[in-house]
VOLO-216461 format. One record per residue (C-alpha): x, y, z; residue number from 1; residue in three letters. Coordinates in Angstrom, 3 decimals. Each point is the difference from the previous one (the first is absolute). Example, Ala and Ser with C-alpha at 12.3 -4.5 7.8 and 13.67 -1.06 7.14 Angstrom:
# VOLO-216461
REC_c1_c2_c3_pos_code
REC_12.300_-4.500_7.800_1_ALA
REC_1.370_3.440_-0.660_2_SER
***
This chain:
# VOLO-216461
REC_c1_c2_c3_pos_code
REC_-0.276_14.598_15.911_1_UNK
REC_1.347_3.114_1.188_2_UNK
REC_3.938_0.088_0.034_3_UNK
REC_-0.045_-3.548_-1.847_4_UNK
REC_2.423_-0.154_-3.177_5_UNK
REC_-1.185_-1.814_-2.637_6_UNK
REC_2.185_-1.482_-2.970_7_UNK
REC_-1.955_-0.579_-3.134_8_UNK
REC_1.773_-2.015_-2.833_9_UNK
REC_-1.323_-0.715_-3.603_10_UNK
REC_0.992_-0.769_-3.527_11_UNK
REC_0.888_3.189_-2.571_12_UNK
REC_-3.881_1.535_-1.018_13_UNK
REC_-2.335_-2.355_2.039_14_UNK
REC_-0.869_3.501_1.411_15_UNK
REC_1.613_0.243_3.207_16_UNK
REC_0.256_3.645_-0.705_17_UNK
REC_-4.124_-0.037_-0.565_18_UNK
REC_-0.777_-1.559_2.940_19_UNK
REC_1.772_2.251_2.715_20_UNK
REC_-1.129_3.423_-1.942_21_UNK
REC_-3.635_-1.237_0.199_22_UNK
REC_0.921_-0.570_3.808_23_UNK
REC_1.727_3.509_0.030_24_UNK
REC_-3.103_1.614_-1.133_25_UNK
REC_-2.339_-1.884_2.239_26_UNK
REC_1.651_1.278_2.908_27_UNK
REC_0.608_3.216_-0.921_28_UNK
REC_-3.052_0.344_-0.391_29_UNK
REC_-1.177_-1.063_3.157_30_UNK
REC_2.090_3.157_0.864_31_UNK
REC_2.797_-1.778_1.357_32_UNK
REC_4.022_1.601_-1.070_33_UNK
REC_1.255_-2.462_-2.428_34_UNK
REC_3.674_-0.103_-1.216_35_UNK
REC_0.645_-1.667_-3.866_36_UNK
REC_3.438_0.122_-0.826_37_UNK
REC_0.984_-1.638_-3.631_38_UNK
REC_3.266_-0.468_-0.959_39_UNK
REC_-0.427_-1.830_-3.255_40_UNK
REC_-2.898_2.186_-1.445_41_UNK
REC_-0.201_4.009_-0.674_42_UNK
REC_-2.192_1.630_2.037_43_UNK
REC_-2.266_0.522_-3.433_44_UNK
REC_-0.388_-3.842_-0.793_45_UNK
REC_-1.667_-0.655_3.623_46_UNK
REC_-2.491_3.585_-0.833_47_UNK
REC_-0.465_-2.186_-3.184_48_UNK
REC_-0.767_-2.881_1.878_49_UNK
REC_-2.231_1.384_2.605_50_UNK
REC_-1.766_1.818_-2.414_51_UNK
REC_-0.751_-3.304_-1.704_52_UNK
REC_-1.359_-1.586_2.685_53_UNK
REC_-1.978_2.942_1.033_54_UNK
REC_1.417_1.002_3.069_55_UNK
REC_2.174_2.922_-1.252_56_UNK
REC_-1.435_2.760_2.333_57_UNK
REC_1.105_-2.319_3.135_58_UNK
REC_2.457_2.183_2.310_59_UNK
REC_2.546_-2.354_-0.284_60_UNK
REC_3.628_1.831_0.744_61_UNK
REC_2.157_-1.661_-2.556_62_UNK
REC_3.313_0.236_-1.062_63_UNK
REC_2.888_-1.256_-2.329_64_UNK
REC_2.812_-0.439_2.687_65_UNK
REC_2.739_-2.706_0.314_66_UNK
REC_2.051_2.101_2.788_67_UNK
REC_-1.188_-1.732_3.307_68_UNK
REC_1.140_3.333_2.175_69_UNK
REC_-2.864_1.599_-2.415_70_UNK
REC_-2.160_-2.364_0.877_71_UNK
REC_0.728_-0.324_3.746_72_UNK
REC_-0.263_3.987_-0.162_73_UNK
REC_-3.382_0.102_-1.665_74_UNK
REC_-1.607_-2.916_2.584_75_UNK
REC_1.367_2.206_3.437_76_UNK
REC_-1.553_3.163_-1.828_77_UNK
REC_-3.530_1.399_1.331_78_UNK
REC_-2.607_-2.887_1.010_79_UNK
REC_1.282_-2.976_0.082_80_UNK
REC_-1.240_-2.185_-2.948_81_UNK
REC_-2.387_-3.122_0.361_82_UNK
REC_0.999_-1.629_-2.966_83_UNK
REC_3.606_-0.173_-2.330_84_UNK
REC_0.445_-2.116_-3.425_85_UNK
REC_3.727_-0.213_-0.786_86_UNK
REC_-0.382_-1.149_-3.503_87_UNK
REC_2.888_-2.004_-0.380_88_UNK
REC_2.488_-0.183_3.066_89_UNK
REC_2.936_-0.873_-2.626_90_UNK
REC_0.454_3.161_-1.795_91_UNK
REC_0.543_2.093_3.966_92_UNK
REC_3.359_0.926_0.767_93_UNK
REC_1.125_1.375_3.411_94_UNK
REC_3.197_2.643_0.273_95_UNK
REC_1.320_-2.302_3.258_96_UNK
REC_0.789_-3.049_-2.567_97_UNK
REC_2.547_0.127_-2.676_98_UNK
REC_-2.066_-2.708_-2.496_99_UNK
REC_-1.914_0.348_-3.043_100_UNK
REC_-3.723_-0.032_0.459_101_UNK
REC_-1.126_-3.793_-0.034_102_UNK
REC_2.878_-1.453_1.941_103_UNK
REC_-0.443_-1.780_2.771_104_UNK
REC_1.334_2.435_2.470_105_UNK
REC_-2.398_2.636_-1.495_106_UNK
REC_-3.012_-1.525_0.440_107_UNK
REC_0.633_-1.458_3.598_108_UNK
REC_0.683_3.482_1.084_109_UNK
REC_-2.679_1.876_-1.696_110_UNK
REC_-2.486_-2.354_0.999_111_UNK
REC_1.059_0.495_3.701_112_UNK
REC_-0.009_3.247_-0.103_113_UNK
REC_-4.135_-0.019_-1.555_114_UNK
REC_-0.298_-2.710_2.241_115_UNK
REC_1.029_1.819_3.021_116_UNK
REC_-1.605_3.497_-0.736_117_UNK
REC_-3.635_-1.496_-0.826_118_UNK
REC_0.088_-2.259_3.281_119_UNK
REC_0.646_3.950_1.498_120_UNK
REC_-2.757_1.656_-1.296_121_UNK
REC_-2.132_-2.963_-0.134_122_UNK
REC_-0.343_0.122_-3.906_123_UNK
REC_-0.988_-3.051_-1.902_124_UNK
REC_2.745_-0.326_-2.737_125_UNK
REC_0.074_-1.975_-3.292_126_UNK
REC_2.499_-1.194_-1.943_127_UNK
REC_0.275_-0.912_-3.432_128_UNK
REC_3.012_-2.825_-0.759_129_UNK
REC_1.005_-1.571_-3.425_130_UNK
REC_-0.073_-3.418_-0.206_131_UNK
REC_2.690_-2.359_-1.828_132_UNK
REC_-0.612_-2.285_-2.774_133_UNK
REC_-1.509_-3.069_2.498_134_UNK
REC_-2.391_2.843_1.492_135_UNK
REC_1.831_0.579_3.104_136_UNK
REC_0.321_3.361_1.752_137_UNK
REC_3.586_1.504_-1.602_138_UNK
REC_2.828_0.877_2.649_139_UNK
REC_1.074_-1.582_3.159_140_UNK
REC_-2.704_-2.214_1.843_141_UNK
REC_0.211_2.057_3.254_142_UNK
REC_-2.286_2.608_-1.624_143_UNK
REC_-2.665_-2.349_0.350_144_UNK
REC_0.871_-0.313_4.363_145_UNK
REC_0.295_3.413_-0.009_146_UNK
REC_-3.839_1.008_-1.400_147_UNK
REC_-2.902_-1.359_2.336_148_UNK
REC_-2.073_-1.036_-3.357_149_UNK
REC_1.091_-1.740_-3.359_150_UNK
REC_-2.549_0.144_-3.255_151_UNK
REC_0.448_-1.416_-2.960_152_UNK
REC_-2.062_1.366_-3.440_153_UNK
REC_-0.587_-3.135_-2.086_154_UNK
REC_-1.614_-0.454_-3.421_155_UNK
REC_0.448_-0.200_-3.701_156_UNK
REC_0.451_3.616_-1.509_157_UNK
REC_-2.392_-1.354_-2.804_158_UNK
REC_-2.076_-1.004_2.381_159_UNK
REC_-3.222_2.150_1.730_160_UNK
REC_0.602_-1.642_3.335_161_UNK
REC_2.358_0.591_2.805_162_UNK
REC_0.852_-1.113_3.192_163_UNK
REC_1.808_1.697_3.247_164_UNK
REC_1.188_-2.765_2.097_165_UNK
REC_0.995_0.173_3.500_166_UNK
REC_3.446_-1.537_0.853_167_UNK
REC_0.809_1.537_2.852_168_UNK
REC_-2.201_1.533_2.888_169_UNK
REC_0.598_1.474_3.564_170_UNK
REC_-3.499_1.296_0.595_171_UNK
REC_-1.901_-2.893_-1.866_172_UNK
REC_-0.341_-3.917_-1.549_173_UNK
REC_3.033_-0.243_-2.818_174_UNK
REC_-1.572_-1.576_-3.748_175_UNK
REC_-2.805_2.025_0.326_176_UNK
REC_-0.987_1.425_-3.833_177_UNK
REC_-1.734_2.835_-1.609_178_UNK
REC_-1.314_-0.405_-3.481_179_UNK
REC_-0.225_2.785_-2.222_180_UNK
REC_-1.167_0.419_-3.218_181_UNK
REC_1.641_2.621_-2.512_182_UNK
REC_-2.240_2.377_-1.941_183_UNK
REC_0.631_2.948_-2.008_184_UNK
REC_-0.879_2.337_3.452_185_UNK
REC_2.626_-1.983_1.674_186_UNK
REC_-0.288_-2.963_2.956_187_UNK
REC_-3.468_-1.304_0.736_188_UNK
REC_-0.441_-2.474_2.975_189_UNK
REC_-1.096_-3.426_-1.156_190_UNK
REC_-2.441_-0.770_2.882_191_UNK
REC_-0.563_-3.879_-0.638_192_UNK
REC_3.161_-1.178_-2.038_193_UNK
REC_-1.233_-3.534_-0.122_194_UNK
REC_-2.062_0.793_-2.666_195_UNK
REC_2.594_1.103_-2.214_196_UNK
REC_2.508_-2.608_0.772_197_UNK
REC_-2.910_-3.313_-0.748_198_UNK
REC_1.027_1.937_-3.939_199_UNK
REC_-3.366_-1.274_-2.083_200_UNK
REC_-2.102_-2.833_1.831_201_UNK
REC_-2.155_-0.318_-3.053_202_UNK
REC_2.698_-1.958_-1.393_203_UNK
REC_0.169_-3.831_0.990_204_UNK
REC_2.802_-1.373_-1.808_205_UNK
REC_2.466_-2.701_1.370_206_UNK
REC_3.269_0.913_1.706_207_UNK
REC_-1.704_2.788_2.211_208_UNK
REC_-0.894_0.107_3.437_209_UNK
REC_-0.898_2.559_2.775_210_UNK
REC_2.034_0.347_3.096_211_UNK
REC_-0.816_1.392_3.345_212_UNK
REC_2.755_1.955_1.376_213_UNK
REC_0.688_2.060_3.185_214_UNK
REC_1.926_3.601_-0.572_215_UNK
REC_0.882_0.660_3.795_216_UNK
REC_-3.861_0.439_1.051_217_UNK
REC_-1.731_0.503_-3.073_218_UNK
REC_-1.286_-3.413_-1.850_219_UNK
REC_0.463_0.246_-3.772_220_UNK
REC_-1.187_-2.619_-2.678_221_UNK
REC_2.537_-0.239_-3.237_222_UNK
REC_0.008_-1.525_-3.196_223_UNK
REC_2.971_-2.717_-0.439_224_UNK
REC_0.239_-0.454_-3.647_225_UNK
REC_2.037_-2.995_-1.433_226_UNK
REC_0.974_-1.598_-3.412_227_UNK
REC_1.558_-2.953_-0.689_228_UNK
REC_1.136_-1.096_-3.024_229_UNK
REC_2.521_-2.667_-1.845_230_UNK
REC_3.285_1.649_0.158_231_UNK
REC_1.752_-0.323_-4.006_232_UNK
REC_3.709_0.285_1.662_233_UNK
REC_2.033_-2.258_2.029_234_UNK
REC_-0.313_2.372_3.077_235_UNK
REC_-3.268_0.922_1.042_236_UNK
REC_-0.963_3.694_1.244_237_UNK
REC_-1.638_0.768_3.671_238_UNK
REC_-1.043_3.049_-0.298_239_UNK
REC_-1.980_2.110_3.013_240_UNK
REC_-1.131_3.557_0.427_241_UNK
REC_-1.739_1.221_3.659_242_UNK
REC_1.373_-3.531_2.088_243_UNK
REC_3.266_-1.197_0.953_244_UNK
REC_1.490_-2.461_-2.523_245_UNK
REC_1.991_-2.220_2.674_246_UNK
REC_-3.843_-0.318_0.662_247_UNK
REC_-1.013_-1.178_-3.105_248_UNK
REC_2.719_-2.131_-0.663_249_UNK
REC_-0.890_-2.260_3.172_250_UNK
REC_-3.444_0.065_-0.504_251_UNK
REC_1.075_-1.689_-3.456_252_UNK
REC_1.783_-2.164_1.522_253_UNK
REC_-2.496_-1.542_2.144_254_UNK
REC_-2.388_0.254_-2.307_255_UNK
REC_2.535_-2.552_-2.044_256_UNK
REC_0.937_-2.198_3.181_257_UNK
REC_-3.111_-0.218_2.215_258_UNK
REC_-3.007_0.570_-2.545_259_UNK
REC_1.406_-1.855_-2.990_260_UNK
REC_-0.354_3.192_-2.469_261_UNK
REC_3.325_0.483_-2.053_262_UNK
REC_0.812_3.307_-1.280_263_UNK
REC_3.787_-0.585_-0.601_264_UNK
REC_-0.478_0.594_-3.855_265_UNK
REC_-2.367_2.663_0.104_266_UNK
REC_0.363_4.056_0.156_267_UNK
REC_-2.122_1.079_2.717_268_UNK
REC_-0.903_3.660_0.569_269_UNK
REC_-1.947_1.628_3.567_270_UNK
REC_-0.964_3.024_-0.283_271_UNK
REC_-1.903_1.811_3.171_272_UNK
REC_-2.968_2.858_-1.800_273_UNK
REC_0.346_3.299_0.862_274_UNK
REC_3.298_0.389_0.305_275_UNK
REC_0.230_-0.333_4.031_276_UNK
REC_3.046_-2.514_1.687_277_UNK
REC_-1.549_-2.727_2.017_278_UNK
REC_2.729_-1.319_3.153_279_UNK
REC_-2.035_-2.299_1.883_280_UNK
REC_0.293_-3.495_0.117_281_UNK
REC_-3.333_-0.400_-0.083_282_UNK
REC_-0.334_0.170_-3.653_283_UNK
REC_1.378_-3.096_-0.548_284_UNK
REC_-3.137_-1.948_-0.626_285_UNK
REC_-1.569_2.463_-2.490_286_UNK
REC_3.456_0.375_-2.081_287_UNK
REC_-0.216_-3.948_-0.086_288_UNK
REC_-3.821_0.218_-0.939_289_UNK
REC_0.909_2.509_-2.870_290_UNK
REC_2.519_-2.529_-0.784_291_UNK
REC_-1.454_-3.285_-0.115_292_UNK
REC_-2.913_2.065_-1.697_293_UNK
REC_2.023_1.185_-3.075_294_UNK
REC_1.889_-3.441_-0.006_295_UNK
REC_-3.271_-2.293_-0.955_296_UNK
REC_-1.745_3.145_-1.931_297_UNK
REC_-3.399_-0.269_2.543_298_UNK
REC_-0.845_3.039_2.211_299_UNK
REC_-0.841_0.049_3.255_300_UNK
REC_-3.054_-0.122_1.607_301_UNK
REC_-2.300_3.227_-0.534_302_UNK
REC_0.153_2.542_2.854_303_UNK
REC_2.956_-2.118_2.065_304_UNK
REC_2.656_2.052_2.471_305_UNK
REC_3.246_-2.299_0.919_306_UNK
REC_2.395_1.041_2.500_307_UNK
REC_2.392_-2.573_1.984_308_UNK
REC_3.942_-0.448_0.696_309_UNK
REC_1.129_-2.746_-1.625_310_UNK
REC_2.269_-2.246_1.346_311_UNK
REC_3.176_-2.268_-1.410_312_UNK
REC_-2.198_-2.979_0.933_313_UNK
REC_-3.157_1.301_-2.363_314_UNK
REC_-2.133_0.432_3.550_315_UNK
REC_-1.340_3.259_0.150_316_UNK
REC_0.618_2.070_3.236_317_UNK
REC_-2.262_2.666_1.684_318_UNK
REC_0.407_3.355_-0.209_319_UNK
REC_-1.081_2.953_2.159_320_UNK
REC_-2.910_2.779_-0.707_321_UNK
REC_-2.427_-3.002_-1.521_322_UNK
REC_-3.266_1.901_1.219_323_UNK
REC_1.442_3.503_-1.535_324_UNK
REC_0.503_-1.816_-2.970_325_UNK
REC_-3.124_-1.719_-0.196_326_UNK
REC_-2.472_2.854_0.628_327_UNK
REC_2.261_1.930_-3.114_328_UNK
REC_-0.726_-2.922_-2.208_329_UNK
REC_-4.165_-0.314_1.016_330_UNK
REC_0.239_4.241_-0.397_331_UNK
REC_1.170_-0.876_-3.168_332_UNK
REC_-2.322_-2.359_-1.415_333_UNK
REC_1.660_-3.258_0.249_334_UNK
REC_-1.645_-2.921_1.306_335_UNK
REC_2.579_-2.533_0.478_336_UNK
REC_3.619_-0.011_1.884_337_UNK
REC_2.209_-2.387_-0.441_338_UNK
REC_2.396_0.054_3.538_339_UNK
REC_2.164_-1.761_2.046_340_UNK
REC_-1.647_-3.163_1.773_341_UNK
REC_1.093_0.941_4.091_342_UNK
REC_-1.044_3.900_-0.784_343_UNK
REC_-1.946_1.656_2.773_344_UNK
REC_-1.546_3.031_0.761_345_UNK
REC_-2.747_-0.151_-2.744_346_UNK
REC_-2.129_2.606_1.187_347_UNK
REC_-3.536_0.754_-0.887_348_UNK
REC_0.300_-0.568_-3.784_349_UNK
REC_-2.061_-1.852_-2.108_350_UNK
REC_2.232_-0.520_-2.814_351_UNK
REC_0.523_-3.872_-0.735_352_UNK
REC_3.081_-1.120_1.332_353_UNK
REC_1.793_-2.795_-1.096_354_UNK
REC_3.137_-1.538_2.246_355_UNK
REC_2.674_-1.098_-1.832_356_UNK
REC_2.861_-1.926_1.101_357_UNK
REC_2.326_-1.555_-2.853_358_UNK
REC_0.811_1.962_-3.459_359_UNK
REC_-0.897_-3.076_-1.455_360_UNK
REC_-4.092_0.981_0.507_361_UNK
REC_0.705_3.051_-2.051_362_UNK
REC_1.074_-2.239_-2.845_363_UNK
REC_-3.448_-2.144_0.562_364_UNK
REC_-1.917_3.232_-0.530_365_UNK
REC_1.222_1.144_-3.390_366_UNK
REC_1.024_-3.772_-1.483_367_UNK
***
């Protein structure tokens, strides 16, 4: 959006920097002023850059500059620019504060100041932040309420596969996503990621199961991988990668009170393919599919989609988008859907649908 600022936070190298030079270049070239300032990198390492990702002859005005006078200078000079990439905000420094670049006085006043001069000219401006060690933006939280968008850049560095998530949004739906996948020419858009998330379908071993998930309005189908195993110490591990583990740890638990299955002396291990972070609630009754899968060594029945809160009770309770979900699953090739019993809004699917409304009917299936 025009005059928007945008805050973009990511981990060290899972190419932040790649992302908003490919954007650079696509605007510039749609012959449009654009603005990249880079205060971490020489002005040669982002020529390198752009040259490797074949966008080097893009008119992109870019600079190394930290001084934000030089940079409010270079914005009010000649046409007013359409797009500016501050890449990061914590290495500016402003002559009005006495602080070292970083602090928290410097970076609430130099992100006013960008703030205030691209709501002027009506220039969209980006901002790259560091994040801290739990993945958090770095600096004082009012950064965030100052910027009308927050983005965070998520994915394994030795992984192909990224994904930009929405956390903020004045001008649209917040945890929307946007897959990418990274090649050797940079960022390619991943157009249906539920294929790369169900990981390889040809395999049909136990303790796996396929989940149907909502990312703000796009449906996506993962892969919930678990293991289960007798644990040789005293203390068992719970281990989890892509779900919360508070999660896991009371789906264990009424796995143990409610469906009879003990897992007290066992190591158990959830792992979610691809590499993406699942929040919903409504994973519950695939994780405890996966589960109860890897637990008595059967899989699950061939070409099966579970999704379903689980309650402390064992019930299962409804969730919302069950049609969106549904018509991902039959575009996928599944034929049966395990859901909650009271779910409505079917739609026009013919995918088998099968209501269920106690955990304990998962443990029927795969005993």
């Amino acid at each position: 959006m025009p005059g928007s600022a945008i805050l973009v936070g990511g981990d060290p190298g899972i190419g932040k920097s790649t992302l908003l030079t490919q954007l650079a270049a696509t605007m510039a070239n749609q012959n449009h002023r654009v603005l990249y300032f880079s205060g971490e990198e020489a002005t040669a390492q982002v020529r390198l850059r752009a040259d490797r990702l074949g966008v080097k002859k893009a008119k992109v005005e870019l600079a190394a500059e930290t001084n934000m006078e030089a940079i409010l200078a270079t914005m009010q000079d000649g046409t007013p620019p359409a797009l500016c990439i501050i890449d990061s905000i914590q290495t500016l420094w402003t002559d009005t504060v006495e602080a070292a670049p970083g602090t928290v006085t410097q970076l609430r006043a130099t992100t006013h100041s960008l703030i205030r001069q691209a709501k002027k000219t009506n220039c969209c401006l980006i901002i790259v932040g560091h994040v801290t060690k739990d993945g958090s933006i770095a600096g004082p939280k009012v950064i965030e309420h100052m910027v009308d968008t927050v983005l965070y850049f998520e994915g394994e560095r030795g992984a192909q596969f990224r994904i930009l998530r929405a956390q903020k949004n004045r001008f649209g739906p917040t945890d929307e996503i946007g897959v990418f996948e990274m090649r050797d020419s940079g960022l390619a858009e991943v157009t249906n990621p539920s294929e790369i998330f169900l990981g390889n379908r040809n395999e049909k071993g136990p303790g796996t199961s396929v989940f149907a998930g909502i990312e703000g309005t796009r449906p996506v189908l993962v892969e919930m991988q678990a293991l289960v195993a007798p644990s040789p110490f005293g203390t068992p591990r719970r281990a989890v990668i892509g779900w919360d583990s508070s999660r896991l740890n009371m789906i264990l638990a009424v796995l143990e009170a409610r469906c009879g299955i003990v897992l007290g002396s066992h190591d158990v291990y959830l792992n979610i393919a691809g590499g993406i972070k699942i929040n919903e609630p409504a994973a519950d009754l695939a994780a405890a599919a996966a589960l109860m899968s890897a637990f008595v060594n059967k899989p699950l029945p061939d070409e099966s989609v579970f999704f379903g809160e689980v309650s402390l009770s064992g019930s299962i309770r409804r969730v919302s988008h069950t049609s969106q979900r549904l018509r991902e699953s039959e575009k996928l090739g599944f034929t049966r859907c395990y859901i909650p019993e009271n779910s409505s809004e079917k739609g026009d699917v013919t995918i088998r649908c099968q209501a269920i409304n106690h955990l304990s009917e998962i443990a029927k299936i795969v005993s």
